[in-house]
mmCIF file as gemmi writes it, N, C-alpha and C atoms, coordinates in Angstrom:
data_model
loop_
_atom_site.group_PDB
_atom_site.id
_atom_site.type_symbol
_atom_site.label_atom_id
_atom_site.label_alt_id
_atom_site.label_comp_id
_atom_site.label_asym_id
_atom_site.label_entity_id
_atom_site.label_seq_id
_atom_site.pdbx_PDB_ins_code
_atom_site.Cartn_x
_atom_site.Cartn_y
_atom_site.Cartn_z
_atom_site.occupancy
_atom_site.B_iso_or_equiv
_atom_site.pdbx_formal_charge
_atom_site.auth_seq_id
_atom_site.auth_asym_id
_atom_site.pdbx_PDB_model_num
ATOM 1 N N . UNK Axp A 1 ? 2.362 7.372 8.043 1 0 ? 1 A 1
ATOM 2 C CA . UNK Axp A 1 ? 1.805 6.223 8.721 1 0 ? 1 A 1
ATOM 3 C C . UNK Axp A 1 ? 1.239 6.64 10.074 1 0 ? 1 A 1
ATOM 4 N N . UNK Axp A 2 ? 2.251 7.327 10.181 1 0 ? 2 A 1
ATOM 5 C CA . UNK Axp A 2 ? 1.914 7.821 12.263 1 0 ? 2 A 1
ATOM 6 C C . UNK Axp A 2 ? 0.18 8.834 11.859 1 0 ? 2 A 1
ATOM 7 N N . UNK Axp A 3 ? 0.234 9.57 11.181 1 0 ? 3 A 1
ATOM 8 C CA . UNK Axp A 3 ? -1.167 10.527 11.058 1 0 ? 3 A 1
ATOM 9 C C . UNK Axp A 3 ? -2.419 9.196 10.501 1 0 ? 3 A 1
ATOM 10 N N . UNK Axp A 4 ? -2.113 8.626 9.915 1 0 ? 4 A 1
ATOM 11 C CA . UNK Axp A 4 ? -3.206 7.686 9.249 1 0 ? 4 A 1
ATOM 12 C C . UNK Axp A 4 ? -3.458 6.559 10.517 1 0 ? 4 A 1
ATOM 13 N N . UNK Axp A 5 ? -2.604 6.272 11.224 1 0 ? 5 A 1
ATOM 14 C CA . UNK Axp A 5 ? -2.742 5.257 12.588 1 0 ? 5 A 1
ATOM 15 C C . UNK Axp A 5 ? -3.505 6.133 13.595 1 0 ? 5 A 1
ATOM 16 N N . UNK Axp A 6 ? -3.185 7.555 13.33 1 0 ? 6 A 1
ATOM 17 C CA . UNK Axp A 6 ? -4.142 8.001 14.703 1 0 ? 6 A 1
ATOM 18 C C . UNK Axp A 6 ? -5.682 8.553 13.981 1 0 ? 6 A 1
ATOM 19 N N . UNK Axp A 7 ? -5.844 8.015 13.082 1 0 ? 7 A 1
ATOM 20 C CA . UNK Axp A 7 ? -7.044 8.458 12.686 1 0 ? 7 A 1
ATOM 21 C C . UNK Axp A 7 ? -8.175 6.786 12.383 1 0 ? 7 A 1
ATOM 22 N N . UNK Axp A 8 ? -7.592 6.052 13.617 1 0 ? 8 A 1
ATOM 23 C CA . UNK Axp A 8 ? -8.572 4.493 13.964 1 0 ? 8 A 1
ATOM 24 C C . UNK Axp A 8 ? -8.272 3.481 12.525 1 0 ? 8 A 1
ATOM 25 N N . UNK Axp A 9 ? -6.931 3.711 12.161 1 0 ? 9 A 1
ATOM 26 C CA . UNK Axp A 9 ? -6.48 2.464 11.408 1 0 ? 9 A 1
ATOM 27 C C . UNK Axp A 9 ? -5.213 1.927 11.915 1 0 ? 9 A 1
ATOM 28 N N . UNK Axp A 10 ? -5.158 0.29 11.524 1 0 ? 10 A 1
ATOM 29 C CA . UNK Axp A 10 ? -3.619 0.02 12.05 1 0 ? 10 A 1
ATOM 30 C C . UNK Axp A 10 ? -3.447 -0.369 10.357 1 0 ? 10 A 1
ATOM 31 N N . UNK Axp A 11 ? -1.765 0.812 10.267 1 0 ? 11 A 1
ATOM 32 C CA . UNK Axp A 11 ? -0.91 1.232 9.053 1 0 ? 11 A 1
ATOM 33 C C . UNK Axp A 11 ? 0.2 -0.205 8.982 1 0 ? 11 A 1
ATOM 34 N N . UNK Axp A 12 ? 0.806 -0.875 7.9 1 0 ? 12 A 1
ATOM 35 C CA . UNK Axp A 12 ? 2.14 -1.418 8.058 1 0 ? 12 A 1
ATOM 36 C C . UNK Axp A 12 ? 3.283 -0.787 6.617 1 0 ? 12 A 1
ATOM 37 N N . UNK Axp A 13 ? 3.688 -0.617 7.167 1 0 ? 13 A 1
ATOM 38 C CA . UNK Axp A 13 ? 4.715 -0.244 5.555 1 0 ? 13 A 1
ATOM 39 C C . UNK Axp A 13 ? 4.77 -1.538 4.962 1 0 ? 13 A 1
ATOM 40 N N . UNK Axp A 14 ? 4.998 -2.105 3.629 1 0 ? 14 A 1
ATOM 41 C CA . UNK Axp A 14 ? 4.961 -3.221 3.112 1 0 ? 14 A 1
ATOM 42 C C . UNK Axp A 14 ? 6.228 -3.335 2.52 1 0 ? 14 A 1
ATOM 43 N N . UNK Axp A 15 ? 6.91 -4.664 3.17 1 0 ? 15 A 1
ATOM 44 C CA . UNK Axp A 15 ? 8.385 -4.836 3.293 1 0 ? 15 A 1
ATOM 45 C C . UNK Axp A 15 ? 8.635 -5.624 1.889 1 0 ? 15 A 1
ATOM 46 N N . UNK Axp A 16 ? 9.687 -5.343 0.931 1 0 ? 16 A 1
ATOM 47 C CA . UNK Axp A 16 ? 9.969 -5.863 -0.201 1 0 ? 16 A 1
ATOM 48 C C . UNK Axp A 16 ? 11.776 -6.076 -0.305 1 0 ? 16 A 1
ATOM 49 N N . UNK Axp A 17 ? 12.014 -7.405 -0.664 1 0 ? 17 A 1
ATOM 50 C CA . UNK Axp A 17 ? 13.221 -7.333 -0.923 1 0 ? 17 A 1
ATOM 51 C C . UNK Axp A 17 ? 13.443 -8.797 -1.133 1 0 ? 17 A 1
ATOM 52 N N . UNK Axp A 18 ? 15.393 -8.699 -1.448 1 0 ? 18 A 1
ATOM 53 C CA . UNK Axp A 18 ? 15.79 -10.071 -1.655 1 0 ? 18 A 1
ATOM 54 C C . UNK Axp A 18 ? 16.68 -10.133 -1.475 1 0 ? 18 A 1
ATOM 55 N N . UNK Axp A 19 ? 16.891 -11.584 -0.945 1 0 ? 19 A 1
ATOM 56 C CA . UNK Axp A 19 ? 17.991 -12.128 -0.065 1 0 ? 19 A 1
ATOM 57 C C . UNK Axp A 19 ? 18.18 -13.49 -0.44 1 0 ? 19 A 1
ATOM 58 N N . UNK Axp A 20 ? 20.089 -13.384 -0.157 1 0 ? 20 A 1
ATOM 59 C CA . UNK Axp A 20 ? 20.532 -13.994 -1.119 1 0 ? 20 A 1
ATOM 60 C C . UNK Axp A 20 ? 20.91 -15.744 -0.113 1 0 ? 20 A 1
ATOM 61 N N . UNK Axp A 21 ? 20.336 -16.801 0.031 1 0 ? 21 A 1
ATOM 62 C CA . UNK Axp A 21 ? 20.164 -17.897 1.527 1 0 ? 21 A 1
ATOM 63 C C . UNK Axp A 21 ? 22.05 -18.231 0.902 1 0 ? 21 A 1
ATOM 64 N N . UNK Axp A 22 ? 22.12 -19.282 2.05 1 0 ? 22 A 1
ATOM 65 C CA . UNK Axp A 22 ? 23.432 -19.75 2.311 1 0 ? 22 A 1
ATOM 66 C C . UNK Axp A 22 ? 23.995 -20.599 1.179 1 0 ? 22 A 1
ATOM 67 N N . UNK Axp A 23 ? 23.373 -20.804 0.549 1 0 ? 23 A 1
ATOM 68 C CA . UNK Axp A 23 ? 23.606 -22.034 -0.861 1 0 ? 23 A 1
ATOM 69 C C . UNK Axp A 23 ? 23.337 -21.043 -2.349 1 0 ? 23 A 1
ATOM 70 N N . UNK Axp A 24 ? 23.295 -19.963 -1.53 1 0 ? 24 A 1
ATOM 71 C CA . UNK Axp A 24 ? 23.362 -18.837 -3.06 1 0 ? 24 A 1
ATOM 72 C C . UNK Axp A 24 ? 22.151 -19.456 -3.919 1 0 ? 24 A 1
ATOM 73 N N . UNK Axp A 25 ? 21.222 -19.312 -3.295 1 0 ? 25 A 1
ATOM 74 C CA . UNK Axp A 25 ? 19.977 -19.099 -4.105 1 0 ? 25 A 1
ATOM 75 C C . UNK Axp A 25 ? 19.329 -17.818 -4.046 1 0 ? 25 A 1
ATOM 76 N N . UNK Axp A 26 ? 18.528 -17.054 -4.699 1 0 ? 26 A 1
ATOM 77 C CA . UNK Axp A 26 ? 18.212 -15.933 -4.524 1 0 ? 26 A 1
ATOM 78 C C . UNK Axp A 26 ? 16.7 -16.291 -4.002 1 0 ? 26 A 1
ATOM 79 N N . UNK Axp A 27 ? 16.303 -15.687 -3.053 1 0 ? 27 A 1
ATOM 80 C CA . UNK Axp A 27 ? 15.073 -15.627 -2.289 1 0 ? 27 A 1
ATOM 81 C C . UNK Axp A 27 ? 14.47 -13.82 -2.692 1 0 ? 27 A 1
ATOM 82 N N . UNK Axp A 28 ? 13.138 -13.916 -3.203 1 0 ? 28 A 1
ATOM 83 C CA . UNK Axp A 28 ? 12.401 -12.72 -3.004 1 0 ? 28 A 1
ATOM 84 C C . UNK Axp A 28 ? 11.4 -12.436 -1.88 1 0 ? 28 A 1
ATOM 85 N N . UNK Axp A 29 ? 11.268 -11.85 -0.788 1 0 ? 29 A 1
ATOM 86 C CA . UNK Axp A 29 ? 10.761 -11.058 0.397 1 0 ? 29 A 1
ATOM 87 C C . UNK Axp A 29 ? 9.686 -10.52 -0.129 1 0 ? 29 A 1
ATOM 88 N N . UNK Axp A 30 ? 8.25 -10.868 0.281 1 0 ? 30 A 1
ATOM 89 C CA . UNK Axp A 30 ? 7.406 -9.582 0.282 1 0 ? 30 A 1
ATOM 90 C C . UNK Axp A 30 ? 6.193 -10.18 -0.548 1 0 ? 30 A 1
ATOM 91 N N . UNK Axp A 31 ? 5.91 -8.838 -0.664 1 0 ? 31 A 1
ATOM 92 C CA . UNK Axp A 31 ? 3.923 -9.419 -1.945 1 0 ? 31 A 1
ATOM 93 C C . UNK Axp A 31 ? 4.569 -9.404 -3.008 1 0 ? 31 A 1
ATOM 94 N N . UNK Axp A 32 ? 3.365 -9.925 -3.82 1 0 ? 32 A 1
ATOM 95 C CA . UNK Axp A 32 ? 3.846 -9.565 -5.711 1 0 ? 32 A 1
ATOM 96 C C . UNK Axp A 32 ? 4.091 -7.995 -5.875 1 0 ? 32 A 1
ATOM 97 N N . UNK Axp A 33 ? 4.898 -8.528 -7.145 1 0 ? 33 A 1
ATOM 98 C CA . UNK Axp A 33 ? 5.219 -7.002 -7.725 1 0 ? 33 A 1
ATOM 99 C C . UNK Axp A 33 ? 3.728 -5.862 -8.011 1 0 ? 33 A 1
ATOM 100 N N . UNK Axp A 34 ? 3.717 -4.574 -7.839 1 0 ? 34 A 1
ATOM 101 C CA . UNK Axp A 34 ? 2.76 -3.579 -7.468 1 0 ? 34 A 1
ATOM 102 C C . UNK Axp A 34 ? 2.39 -3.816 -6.381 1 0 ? 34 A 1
ATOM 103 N N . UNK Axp A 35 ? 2.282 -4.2 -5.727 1 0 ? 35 A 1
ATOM 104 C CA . UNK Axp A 35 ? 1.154 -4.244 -4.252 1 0 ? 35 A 1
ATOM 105 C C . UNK Axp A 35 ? 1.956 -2.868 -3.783 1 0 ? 35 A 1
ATOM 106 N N . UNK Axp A 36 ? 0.745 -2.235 -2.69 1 0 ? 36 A 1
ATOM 107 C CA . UNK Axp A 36 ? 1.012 -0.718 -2.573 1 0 ? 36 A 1
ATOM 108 C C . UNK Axp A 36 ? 2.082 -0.945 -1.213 1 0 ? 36 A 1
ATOM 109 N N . UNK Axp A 37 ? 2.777 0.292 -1.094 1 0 ? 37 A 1
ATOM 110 C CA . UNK Axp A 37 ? 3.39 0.291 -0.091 1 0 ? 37 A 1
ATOM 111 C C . UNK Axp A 37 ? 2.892 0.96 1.571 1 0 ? 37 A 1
ATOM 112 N N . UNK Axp A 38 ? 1.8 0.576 1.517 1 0 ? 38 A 1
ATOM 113 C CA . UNK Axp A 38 ? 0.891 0.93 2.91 1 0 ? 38 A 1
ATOM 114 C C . UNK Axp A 38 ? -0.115 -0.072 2.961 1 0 ? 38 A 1
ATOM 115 N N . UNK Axp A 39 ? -0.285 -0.71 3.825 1 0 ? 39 A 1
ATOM 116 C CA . UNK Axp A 39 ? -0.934 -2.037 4.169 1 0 ? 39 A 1
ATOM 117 C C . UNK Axp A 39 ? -1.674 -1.958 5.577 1 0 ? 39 A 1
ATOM 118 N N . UNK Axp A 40 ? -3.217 -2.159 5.309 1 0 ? 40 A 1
ATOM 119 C CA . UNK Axp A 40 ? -3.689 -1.975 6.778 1 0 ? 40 A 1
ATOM 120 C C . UNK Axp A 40 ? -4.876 -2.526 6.711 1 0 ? 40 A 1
ATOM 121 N N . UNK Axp A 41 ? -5.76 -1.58 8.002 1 0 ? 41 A 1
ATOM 122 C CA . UNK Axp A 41 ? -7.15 -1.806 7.947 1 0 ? 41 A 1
ATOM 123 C C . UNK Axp A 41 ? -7.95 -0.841 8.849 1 0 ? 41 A 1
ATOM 124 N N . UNK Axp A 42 ? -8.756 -0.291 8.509 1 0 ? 42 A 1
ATOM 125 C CA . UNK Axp A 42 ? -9.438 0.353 9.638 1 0 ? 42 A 1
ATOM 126 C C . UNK Axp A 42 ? -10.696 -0.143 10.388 1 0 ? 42 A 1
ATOM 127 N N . UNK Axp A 43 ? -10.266 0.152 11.466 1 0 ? 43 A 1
ATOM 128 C CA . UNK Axp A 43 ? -10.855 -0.402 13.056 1 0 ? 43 A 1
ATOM 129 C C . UNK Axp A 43 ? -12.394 -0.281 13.166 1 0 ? 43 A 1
ATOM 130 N N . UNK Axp A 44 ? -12.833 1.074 12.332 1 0 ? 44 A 1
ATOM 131 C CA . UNK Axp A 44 ? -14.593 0.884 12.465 1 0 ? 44 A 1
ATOM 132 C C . UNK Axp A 44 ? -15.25 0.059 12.229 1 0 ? 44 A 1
ATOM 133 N N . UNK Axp A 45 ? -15.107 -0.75 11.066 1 0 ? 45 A 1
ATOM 134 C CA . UNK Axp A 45 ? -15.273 -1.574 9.894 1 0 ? 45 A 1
ATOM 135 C C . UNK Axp A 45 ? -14.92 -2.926 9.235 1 0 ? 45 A 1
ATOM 136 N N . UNK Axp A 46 ? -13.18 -2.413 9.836 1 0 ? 46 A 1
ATOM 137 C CA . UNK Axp A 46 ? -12.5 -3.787 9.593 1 0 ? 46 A 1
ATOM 138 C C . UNK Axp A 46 ? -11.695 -4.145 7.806 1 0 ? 46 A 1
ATOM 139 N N . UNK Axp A 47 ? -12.313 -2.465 7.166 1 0 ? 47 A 1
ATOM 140 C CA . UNK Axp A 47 ? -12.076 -2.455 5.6 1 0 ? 47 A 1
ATOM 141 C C . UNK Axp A 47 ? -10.513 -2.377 5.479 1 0 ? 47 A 1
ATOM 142 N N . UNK Axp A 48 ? -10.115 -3.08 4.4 1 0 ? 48 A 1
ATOM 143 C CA . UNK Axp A 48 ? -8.983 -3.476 4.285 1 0 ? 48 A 1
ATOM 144 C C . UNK Axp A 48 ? -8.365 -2.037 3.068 1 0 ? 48 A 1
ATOM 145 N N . UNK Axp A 49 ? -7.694 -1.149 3.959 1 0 ? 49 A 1
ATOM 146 C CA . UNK Axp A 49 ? -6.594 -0.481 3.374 1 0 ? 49 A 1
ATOM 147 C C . UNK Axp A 49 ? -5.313 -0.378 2.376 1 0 ? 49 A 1
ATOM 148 N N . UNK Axp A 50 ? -5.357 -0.29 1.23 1 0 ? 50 A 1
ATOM 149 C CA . UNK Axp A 50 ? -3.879 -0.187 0.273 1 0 ? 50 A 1
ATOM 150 C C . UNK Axp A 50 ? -3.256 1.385 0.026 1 0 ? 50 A 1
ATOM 151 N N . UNK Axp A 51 ? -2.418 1.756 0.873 1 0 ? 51 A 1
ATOM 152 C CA . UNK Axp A 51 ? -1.658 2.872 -0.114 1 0 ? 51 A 1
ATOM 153 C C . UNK Axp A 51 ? -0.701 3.13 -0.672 1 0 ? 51 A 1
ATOM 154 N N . UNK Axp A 52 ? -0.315 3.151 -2.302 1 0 ? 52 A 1
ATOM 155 C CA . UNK Axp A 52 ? 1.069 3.82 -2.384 1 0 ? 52 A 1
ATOM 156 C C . UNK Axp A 52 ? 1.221 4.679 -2.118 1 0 ? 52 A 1
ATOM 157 N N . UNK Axp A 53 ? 2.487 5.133 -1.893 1 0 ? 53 A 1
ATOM 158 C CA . UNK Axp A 53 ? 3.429 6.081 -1.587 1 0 ? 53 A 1
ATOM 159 C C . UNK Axp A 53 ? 4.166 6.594 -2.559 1 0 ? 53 A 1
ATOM 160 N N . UNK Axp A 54 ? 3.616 8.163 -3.405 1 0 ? 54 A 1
ATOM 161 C CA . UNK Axp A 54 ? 4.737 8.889 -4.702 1 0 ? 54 A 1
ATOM 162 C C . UNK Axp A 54 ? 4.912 10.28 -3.782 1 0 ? 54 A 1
ATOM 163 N N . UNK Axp A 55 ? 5.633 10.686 -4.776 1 0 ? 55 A 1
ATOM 164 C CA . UNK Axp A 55 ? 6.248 11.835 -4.527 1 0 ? 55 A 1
ATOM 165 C C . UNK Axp A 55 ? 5.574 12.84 -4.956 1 0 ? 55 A 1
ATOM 166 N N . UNK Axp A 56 ? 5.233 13.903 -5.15 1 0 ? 56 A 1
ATOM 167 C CA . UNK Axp A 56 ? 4.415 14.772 -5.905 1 0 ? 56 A 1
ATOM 168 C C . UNK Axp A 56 ? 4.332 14.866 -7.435 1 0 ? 56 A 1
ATOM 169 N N . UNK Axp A 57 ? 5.897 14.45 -7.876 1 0 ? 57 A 1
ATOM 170 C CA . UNK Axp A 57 ? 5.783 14.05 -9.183 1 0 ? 57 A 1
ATOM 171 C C . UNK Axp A 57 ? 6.09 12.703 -9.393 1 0 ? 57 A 1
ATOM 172 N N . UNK Axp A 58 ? 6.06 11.775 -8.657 1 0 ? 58 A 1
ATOM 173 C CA . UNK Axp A 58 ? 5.971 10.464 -9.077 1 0 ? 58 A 1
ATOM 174 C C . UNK Axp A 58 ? 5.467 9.552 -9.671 1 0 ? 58 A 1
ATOM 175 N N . UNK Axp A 59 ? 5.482 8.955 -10.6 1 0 ? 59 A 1
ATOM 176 C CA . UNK Axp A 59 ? 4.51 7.985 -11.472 1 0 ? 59 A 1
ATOM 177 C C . UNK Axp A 59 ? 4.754 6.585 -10.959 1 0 ? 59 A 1
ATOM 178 N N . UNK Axp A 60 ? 3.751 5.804 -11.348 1 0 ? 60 A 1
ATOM 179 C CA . UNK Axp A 60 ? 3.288 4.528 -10.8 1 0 ? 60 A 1
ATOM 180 C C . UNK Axp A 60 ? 4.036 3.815 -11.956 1 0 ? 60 A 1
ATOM 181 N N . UNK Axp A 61 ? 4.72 2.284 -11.597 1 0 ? 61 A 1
ATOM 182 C CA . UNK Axp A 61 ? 5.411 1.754 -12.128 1 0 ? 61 A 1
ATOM 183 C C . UNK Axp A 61 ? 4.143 0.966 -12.966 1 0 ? 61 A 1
ATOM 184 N N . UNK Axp A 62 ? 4.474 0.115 -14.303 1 0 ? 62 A 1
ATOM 185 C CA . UNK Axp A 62 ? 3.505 -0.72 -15.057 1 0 ? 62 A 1
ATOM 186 C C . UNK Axp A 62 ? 2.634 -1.91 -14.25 1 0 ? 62 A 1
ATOM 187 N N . UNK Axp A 63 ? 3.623 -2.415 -13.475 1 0 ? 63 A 1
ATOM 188 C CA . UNK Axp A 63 ? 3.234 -3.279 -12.683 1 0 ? 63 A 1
ATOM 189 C C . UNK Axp A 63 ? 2.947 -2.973 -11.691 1 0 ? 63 A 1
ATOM 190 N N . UNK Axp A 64 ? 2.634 -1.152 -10.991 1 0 ? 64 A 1
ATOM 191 C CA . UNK Axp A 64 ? 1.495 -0.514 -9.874 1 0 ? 64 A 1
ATOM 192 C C . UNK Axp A 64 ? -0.008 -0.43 -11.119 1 0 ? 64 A 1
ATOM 193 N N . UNK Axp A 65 ? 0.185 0.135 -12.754 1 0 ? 65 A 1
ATOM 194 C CA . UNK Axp A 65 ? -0.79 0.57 -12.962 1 0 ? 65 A 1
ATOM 195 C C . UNK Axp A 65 ? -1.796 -0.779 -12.913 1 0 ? 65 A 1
ATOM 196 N N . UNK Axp A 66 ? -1.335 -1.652 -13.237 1 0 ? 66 A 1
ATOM 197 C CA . UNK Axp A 66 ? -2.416 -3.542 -13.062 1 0 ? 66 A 1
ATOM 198 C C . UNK Axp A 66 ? -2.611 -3.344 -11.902 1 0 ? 66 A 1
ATOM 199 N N . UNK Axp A 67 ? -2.219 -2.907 -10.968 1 0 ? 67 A 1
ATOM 200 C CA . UNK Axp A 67 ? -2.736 -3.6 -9.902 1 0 ? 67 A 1
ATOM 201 C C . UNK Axp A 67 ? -3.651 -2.742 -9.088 1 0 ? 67 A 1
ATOM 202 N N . UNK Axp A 68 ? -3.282 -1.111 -10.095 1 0 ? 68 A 1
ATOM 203 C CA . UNK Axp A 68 ? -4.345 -0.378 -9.762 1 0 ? 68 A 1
ATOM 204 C C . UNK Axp A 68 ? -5.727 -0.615 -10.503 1 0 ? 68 A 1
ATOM 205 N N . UNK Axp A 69 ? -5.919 -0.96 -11.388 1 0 ? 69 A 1
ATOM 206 C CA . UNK Axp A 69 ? -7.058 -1.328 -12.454 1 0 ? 69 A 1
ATOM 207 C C . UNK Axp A 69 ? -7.189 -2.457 -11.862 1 0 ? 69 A 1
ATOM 208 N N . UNK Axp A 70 ? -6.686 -3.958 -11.097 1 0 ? 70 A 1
ATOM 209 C CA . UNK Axp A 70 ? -7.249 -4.876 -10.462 1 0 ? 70 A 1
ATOM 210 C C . UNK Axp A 70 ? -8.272 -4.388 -9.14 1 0 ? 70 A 1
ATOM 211 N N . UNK Axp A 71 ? -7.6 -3.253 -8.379 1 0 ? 71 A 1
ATOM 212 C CA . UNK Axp A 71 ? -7.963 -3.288 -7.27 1 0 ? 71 A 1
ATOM 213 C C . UNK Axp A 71 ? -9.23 -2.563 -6.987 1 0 ? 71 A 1
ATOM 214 N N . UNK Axp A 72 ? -9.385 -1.516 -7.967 1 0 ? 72 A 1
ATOM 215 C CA . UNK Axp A 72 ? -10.283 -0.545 -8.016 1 0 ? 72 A 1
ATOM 216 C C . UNK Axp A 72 ? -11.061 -0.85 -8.095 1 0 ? 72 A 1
ATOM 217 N N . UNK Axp A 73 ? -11.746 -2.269 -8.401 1 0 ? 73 A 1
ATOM 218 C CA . UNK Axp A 73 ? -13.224 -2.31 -8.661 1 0 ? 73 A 1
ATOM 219 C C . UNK Axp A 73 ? -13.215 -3.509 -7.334 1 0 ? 73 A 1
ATOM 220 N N . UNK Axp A 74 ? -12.562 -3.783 -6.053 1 0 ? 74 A 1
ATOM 221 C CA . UNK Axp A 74 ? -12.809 -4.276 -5.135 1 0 ? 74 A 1
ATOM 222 C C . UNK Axp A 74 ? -13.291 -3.616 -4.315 1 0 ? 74 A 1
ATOM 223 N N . UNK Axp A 75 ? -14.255 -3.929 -2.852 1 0 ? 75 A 1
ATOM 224 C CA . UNK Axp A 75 ? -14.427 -2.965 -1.843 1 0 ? 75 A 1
ATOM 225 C C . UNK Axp A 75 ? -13.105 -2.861 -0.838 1 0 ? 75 A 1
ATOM 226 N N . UNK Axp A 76 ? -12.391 -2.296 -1.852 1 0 ? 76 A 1
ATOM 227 C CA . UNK Axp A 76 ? -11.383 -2.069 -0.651 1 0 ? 76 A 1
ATOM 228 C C . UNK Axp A 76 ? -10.937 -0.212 -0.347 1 0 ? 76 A 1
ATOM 229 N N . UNK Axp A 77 ? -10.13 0.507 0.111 1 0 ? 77 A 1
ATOM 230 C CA . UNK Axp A 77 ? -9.689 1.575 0.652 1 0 ? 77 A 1
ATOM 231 C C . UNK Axp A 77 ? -8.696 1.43 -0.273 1 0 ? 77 A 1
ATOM 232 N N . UNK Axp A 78 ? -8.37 2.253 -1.477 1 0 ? 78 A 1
ATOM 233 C CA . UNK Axp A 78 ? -6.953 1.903 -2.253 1 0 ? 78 A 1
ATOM 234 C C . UNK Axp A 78 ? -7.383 3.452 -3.116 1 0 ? 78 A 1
ATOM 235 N N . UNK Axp A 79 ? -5.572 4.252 -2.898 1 0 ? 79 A 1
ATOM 236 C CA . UNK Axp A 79 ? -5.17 4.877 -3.544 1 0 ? 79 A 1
ATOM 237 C C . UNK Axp A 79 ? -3.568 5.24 -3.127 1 0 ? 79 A 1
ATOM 238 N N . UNK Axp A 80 ? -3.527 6.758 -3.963 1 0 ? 80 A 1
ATOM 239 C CA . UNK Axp A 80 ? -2.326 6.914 -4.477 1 0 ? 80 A 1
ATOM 240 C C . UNK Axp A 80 ? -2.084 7.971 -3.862 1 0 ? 80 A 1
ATOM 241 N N . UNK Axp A 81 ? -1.05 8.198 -2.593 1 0 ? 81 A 1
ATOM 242 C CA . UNK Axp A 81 ? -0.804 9.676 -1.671 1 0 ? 81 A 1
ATOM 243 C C . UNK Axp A 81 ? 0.221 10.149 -2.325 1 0 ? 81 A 1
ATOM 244 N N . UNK Axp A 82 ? 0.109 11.456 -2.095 1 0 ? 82 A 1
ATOM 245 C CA . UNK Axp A 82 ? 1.198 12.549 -2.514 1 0 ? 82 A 1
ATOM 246 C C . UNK Axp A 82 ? 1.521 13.095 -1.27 1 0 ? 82 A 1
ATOM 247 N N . UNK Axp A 83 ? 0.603 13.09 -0.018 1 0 ? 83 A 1
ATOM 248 C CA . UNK Axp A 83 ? 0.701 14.173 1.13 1 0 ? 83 A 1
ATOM 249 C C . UNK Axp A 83 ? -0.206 13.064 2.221 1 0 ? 83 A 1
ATOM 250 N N . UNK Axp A 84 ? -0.1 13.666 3.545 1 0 ? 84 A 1
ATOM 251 C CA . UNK Axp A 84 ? -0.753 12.692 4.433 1 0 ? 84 A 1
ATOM 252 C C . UNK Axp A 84 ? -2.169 13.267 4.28 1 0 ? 84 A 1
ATOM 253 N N . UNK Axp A 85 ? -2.587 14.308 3.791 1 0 ? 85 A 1
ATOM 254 C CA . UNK Axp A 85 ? -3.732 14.725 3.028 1 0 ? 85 A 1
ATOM 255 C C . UNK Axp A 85 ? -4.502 14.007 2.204 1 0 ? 85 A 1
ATOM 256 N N . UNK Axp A 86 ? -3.665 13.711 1.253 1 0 ? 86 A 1
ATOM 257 C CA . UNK Axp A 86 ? -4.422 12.416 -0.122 1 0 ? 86 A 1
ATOM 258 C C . UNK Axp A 86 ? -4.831 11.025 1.386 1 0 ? 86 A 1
ATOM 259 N N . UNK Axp A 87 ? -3.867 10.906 1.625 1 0 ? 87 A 1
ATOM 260 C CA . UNK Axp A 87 ? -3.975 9.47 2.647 1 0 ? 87 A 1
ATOM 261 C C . UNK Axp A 87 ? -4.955 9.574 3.831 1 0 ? 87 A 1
ATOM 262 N N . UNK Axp A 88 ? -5.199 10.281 4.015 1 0 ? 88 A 1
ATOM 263 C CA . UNK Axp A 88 ? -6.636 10.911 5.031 1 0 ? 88 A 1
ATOM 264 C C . UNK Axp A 88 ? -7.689 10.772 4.499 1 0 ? 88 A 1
ATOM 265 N N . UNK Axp A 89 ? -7.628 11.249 3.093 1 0 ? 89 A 1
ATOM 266 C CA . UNK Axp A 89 ? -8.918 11.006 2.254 1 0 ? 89 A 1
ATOM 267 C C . UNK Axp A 89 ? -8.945 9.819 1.942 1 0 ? 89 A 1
ATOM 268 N N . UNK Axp A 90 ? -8.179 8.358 1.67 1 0 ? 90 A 1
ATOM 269 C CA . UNK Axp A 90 ? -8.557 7.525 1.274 1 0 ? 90 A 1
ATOM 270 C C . UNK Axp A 90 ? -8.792 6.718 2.135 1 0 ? 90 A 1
ATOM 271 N N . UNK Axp A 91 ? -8.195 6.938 3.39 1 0 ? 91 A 1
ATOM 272 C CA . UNK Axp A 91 ? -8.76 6.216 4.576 1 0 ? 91 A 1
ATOM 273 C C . UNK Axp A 91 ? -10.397 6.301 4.981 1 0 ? 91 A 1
ATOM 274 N N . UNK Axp A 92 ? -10.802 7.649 4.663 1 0 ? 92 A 1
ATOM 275 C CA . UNK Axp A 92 ? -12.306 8.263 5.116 1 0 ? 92 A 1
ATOM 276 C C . UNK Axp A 92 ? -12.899 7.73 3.962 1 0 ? 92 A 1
ATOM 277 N N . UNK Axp A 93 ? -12.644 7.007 2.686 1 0 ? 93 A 1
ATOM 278 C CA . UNK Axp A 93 ? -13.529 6.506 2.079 1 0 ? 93 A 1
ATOM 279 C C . UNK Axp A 93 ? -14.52 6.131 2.419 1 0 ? 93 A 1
ATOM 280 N N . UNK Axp A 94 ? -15.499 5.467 1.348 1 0 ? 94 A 1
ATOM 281 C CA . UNK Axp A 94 ? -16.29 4.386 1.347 1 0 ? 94 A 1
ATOM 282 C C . UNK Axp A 94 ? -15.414 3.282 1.174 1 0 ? 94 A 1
């Protein structure tokens, strides 16, 4: 996040979870299921940023691959980092 913020975007990690309120109802926190876990925008432009976050061998859950096939044909900044490398490049998109 810190390398992708100093390169003229503001980064947010995208907060997911659930919590359980006082009357024991279960409450879910956050976006729909897949939404990436890097949320932003960059400052030249104003283009709206998505990145997940895998591991080098990590695979995208069923409900990342929809939302990768939704998103891809938007003008938005959206991919899939392995390294702050991959995430450099998708920031410098088109």
């Amino acid at each position: 996040m810190i390398a992708v913020s100093k390169h003229g975007c503001t980064i947010i990690r995208t907060n997911v979870g659930t919590v359980k309120t006082k009357d024991g109802r279960i409450f879910n926190a956050g976006p729909p299921k897949g939404w990436p876990d890097l949320t932003g925008f960059r400052h030249s432009d104003g283009k709206l940023i998505l990145i997940e976050v895998k591991t080098k061998n990590g695979r995208l859950r069923p409900d990342q691959e929809r939302f990768k096939a939704f998103i891809e044909s938007k003008p938005v900044l959206y991919g899939v980092a392995r390294s702050v490398e991959d995430a450099l490049k998708i920031i410098e998109g088109d």
